[in-house]
N, C-alpha and C positions, 0 to 999 in steps of 0.2 A: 770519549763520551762527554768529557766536560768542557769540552771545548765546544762542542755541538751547541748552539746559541737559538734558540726558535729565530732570530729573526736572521739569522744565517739558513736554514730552513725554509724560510718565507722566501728569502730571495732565491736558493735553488729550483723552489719551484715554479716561481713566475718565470726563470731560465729556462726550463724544462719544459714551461706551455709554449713557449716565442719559439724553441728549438721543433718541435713537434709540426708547428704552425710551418717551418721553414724547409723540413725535412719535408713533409710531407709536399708541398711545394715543387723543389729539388728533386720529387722521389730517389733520396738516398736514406738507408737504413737512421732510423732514429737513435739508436744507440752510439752509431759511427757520429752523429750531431753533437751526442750529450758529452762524451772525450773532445771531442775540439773545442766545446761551450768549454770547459773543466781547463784545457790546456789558456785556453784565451784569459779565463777570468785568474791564472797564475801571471799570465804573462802583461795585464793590461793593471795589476796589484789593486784589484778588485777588495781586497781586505779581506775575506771565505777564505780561512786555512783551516780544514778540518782532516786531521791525523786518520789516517787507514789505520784500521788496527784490525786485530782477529776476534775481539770482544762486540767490536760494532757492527762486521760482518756474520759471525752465526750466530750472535743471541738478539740482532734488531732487525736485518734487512733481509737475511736469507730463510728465515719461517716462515715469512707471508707470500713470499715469490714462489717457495715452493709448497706449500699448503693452495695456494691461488692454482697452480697448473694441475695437481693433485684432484685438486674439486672435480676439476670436468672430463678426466678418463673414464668410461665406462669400465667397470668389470670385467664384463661379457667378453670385450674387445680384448681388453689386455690379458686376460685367460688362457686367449688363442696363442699370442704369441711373447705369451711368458719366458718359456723356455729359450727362444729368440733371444731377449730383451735382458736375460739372467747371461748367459753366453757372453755377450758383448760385454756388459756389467763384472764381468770374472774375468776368464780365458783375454779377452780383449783388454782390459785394461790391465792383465799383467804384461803381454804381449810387448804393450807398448812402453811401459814402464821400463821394461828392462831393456828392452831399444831403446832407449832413451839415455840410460844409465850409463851400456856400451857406448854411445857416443859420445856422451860426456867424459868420457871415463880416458878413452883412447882418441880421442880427435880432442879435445878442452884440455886433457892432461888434470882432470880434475881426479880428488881421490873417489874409490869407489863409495864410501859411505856417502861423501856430497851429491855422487853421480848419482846416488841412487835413493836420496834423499828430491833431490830435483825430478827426477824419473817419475817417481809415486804420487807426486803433488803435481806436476802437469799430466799425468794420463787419463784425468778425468774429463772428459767435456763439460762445457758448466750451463749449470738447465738456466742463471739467466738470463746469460747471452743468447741462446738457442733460442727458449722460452720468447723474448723481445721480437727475435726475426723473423721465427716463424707465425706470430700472430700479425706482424707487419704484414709481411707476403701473405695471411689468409691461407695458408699453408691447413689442411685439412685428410681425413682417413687414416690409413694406413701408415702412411709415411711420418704425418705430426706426431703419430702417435708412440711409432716407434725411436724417432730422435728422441721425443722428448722423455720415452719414458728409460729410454735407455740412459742419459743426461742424468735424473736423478736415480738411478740403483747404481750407477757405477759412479758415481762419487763416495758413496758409503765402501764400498769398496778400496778407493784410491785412499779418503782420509781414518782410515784404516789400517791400510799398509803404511800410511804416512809415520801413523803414530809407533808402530812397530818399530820402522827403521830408525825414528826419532830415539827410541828408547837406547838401541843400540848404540848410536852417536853419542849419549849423555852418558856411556858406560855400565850400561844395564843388559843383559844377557838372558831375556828370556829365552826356553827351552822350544825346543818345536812342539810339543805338547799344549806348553802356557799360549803361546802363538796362536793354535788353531781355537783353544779355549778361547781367547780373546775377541777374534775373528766371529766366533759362532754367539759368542756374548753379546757383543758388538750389533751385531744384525740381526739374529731373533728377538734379543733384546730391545733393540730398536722399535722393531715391529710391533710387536707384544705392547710396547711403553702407548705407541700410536693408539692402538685396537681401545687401549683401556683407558685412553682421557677422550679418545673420540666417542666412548659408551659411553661416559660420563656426561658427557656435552647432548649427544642423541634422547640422554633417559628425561634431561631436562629438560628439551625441547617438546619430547613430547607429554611432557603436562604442562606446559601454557601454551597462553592465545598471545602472547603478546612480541610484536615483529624484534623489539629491539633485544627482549632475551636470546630469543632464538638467532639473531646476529652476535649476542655475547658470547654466547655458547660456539659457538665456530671460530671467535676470536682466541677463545681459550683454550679449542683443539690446535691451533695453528700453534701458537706459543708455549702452550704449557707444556706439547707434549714432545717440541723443543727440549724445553729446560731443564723438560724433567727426567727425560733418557740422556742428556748430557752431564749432568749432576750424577749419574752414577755411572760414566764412560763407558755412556752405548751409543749407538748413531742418531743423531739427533734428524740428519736427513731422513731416514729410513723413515724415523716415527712420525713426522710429519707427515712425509708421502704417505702411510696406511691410516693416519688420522682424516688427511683429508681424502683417501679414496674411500673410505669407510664412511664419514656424512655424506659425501657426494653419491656414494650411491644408495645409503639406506632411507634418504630423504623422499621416496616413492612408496615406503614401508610407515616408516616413523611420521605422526602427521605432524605437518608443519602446514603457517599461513599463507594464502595466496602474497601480501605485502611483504613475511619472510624470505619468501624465496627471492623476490624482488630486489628488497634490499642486502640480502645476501650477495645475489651477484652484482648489483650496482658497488658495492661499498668492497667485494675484491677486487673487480676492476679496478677501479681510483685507488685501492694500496697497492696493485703491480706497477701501475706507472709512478706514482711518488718514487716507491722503493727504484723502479731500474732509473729512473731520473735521479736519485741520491745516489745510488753507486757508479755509473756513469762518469757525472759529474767529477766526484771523489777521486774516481782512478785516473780522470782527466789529471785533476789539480795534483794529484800525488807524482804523477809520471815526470811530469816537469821538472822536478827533483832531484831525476833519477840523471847518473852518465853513463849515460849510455854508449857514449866513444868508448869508455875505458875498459868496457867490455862486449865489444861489438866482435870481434871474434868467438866470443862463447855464445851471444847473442845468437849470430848466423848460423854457427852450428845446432844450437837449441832449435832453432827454426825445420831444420833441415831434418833434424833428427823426430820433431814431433810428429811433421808430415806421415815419413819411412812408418813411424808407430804407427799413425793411425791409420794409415794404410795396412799393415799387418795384423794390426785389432778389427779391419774391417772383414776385407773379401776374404781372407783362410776361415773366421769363425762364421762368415756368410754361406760360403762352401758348406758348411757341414751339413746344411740344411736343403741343397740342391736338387734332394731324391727323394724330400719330404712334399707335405701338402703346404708348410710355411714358408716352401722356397721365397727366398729377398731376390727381386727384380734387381738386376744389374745396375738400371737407372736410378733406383732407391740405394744402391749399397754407394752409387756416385755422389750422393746428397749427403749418405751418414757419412762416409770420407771427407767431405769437405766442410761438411756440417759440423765437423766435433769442434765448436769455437772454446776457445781459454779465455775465463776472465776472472770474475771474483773473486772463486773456490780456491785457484790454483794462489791468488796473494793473498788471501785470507790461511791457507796453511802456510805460506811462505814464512807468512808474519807468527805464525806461532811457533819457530825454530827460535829458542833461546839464546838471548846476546851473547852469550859465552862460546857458542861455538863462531869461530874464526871466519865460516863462509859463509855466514847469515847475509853478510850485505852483498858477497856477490851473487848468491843465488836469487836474494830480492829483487836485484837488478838487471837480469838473465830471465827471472819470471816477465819482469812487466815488459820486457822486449817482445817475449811472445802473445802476450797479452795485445799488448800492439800491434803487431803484426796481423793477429785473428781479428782487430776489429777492426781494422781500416786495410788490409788484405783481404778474409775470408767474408768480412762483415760486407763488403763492399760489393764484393763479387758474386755472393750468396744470392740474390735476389735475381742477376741476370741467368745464374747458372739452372736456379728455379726453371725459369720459363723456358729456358733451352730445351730441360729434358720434358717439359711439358706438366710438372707439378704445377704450375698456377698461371692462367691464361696472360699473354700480355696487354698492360694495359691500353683502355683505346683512347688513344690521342683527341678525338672526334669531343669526348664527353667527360675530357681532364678538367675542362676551365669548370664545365655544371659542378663535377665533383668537389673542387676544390669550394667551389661557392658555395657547396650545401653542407661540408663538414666542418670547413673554418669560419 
């Protein structure tokens, strides 16, 4: 964070408009832009060296990206297929976890604590890769709804199990009792943390008239209620997500100003593209770093082994709901399969494995491969695969040059 310089800032984000400008151009995903801006300005010694770390990823850039996605689920909608979206979020990400683990474990010749240390921290998909792609592609209903909100309930899950087996690694032995305590800590607690700074921000909003409070107040449900379920190790995701689906949906209840709302959602938008343009970039500049030769054997295996997972965490926990009324379209279970991208979350936990254990740097190096892989593989392919199965119309060629004229 101290190395973070505002006018290292200024210049990511005048990167971040040019990329945007060119992606959209290109129509190639804009995230896949912002790692090759990040890769080039490594490689061109642009002077932007700012440190990944796990401090800068969940207490600066990940509250707003996910309090922003949070805001716009309906209730109503995610009620229906809660049960769905908790399923995938559990059952699924241990699924895959431990597929994961097995590979690592017998194909890498890694040990199992590593294996299974890597397993935990990539079985999540990460809402802001997902979150990025599918507002590119206009990706809307059912399907947004279900990636995305599957994205952030099973992270809390993944950095969860993370920190379990973490404990385990550092020679600490909780019981299976302390475990489940944890676990249930963890994520009601979360929640709970959310509901009660989001009341706090709601009761103020609704006694004034004035737009910029009521924008303060949603700033301080986004981050406080971060801070402040991590500060006493609960899930900080969780509590954001019920922070902000908790204003975003009492704001029909609670009065708020015609200019509030306004600027409410004018001033999220502009913090999700800063933030995926700062992390982006980041993981660009970071990768370059990485050698990747010297472990391109666990790499490929990682690869191979994430796929198997999320396939396993997909169609068996899809199944179960086949003879229900919330039966998952085959076509939709083809999108959450492909859709589960790795980016942030999974080197944001990597990076909080303690220097002292041995495999920190191969497993750092093993993450940003797949990291890699999901965003110039899956990130790439994601948009054509979209229109194949018919989730978002393809674009007409006839009225690209107008479009581009009236947005850039």
């Amino acid at each position: 964070m101290e190395a973070f310089k505002i006018e290292q800032l200024e210049l990511l984000i005048l990167v971040g408009a040019m990329v945007a400008i060119i992606t959209r151009r290109l129509r190639i995903p804009y995230t896949t832009g912002l790692v090759v801006a990040g890769l080039l300005i490594t490689f061109f010694h642009v002077g932007v060296s700012i440190p990944l770390n796990k401090d800068l990823m969940f207490d600066v850039l990940l509250p707003p990206l996910i309090f922003e996605a949070a805001l716009y689920i309906k209730w109503k909608e995610l009620q229906k297929d809660l049960l769905v979206i908790l399923t995938y979020a559990t059952l699924g990400v241990v699924l895959s976890a431990g597929v994961c683990a097995v590979f690592m474990h017998y194909l890498a010749g890694w040990s199992w604590l590593q294996a299974m240390l890597f397993g935990v921290l990539i079985a999540a998909t990460d809402p802001v890769a997902i979150i990025a792609t599918f507002k590119e592609s206009k990706v809307k209903g059912r399907l947004r709804l279900l990636v995305e909100s599957e994205s952030l309930f099973n992270d809390s899950t993944a950095a969860v199990a993370f920190f379990l087996v973490l404990s385990f690694a550092a020679g600490e032995s909780p019981g299976f009792g302390e475990a489940i305590w944890r676990l249930l800590l963890s994520g009601f607690g979360g929640v709970l943390t959310g509901l009660f700074v989001a009341g706090i921000a709601l009761l103020v909003i609704g006694r004034t008239r004035d737009h910029l409070v009521e924008l303060s107040m949603t700033t301080l449900a986004a981050f406080g209620s971060f801070w402040l379920a991590e500060h006493f190790q609960m899930s900080g995701i969780l509590a954001t997500t019920a922070a902000g689906l908790m204003i975003g949906n009492m704001t029909s209840i609670v009065p708020i100003t015609e200019k509030g709302e306004r600027s409410i959602e004018h001033f999220w938008e502009f913090a999700a593209f800063v933030v995926n343009t700062l992390i982006f970039i980041i993981l660009g500049i970071n990768a370059a770093y990485q050698d990747f030769a010297r472990s391109f054997v666990a790499i490929m295996i990682a690869i191979v082994a994430v796929i198997v997972g999320r396939a396993l965490a997909v169609y068996p926990c899809s199944a179960i709901f086949t003879a229900t009324p919330r039966k998952v379209d085959l076509k939709l279970q083809h999108v959450l399969f492909w859709g589960g991208l790795r980016g942030a979350l999974a080197l944001a936990l990597a990076l909080g494995i303690p220097d002292t254990l041995p495999y920190r740097g191969e497993i750092l190096t093993v993450t940003f491969g797949v990291v890699a892989f999901s965003v110039f593989v899956q990130g790439l392919t994601m948009p054509p695969l979209l229109r194949w199965l018919g989730h978002v119309p393809a674009p007409k060629r006839a009225n690209a040059a107008a479009e581009i004229t009236s947005e850039g």
